[in-house]
N, C-alpha and C positions, 0 to 999 in steps of 0.2 A: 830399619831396625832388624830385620830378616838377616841382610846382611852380616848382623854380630854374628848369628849362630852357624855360617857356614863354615864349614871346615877346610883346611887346605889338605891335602895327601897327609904331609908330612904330621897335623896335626891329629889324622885321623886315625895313622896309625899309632901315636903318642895315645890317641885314647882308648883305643883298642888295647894298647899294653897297661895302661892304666886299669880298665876294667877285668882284664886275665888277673895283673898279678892279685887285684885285688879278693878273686874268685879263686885261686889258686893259694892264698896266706891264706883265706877263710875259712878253705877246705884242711888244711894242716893240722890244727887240734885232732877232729876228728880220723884224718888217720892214723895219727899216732897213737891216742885216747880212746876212739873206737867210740859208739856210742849207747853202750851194754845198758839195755833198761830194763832186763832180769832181776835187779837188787831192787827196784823203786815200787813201792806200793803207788801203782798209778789213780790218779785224781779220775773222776768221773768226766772231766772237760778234756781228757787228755788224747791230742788229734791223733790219728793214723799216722804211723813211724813213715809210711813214701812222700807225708807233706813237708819234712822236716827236709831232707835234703830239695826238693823245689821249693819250696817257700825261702832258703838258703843262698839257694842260687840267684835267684829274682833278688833279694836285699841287696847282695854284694854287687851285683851287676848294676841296680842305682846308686851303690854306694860310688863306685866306681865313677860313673858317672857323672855323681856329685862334684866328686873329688877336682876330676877333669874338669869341669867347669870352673870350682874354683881355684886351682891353679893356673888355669888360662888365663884370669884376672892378672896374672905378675905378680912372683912374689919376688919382686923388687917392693911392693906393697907391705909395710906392716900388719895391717888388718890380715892380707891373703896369707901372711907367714903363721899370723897366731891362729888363723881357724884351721889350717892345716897340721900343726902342731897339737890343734885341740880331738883334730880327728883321727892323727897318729895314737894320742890319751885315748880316747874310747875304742878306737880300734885294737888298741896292746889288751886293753878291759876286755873286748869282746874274745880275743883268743885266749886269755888266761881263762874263761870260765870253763870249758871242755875240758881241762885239765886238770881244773879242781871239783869240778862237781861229777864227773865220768872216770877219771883216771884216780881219783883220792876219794871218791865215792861219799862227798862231804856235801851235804843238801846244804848243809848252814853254811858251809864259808862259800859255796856257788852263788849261796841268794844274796850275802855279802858281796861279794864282785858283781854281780846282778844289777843290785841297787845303785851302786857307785857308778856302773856304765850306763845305769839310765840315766843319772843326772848328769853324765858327761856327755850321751849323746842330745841332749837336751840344751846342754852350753853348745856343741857341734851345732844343732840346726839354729840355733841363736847369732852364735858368729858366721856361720856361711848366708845367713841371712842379711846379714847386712854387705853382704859381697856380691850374692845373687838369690831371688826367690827362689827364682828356677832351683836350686841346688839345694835350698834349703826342706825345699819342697817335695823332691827327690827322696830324702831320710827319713819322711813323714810315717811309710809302710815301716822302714826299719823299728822309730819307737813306738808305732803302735803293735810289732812284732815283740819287742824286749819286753813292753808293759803287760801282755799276755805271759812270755817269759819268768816274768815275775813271779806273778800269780800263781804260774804253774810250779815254780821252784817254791816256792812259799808251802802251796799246798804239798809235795813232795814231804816240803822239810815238815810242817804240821804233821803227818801221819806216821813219819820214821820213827 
């Protein structure tokens, strides 16, 4: 069983580029967007600005991770073609929000995409679930990161 999860070279560099580029798209809103929290009346739950990029980092890098496992399944596989496709859907969701909620400085249509990416990353660990636990299990910190997410845009959009 051990066996499944060892890697060859070649695989492990595949996943290594897998978990960069996924760490490297992630980071893209916020360069461009920047992440100006001068405009927001901040909620009382609202963390220290140095946890947002580490807690960032650490998501993408299981997401990555995720991904890489289920692509190593084949997608010669229908299954491994639609959960990938479902997490290309929440991944587009999760870089559109930086742009509308930082760079359009629109709390409401942020917690719009918000809400959308969290039912899509909730289809995501649904269908990687049935590919591998392991991977689905992986994105678990991710939604419990968006559903805070939430909350926090919500409260955001309540005070504006």
């Amino acid at each position: 069983m051990l066996q499944h999860y060892e890697l060859t070279t070649r695989e492990g560099v595949i996943a290594l580029g897998v978990i960069l580029s996924v760490n490297a798209l992630g980071a893209v809103p916020a360069v461009f967007f920047g992440a100006d929290t001068d405009w927001i009346e901040r909620p009382w739950f609202y963390p220290p600005e140095i946890l947002f990029p580490i807690v960032w980092t650490l998501l993408f890098t299981l997401m990555g991770v995720a991904l890489f496992i289920v692509w190593r399944h084949g997608t010669d596989r229908p299954s491994v073609r639609i959960a990938l496709a479902m997490f290309a859907v929440q991944f587009a969701l999760n870089l559109s929000w930086t742009p509308v909620f930082f760079g359009l400085q629109r709390p409401d249509l942020g917690l719009a995409v918000i809400v959308v990416l969290w039912v899509a990353i909730i289809a995501t660990v649904v269908l990687f679930s049935r590919i591998s636990r392991i991977a689905a299990v992986l994105l678990t910190p991710y939604l419990g990161w968006v559903s805070f997410a939430v909350a926090l845009n919500y409260a955001i959009y309540a005070t504006g």
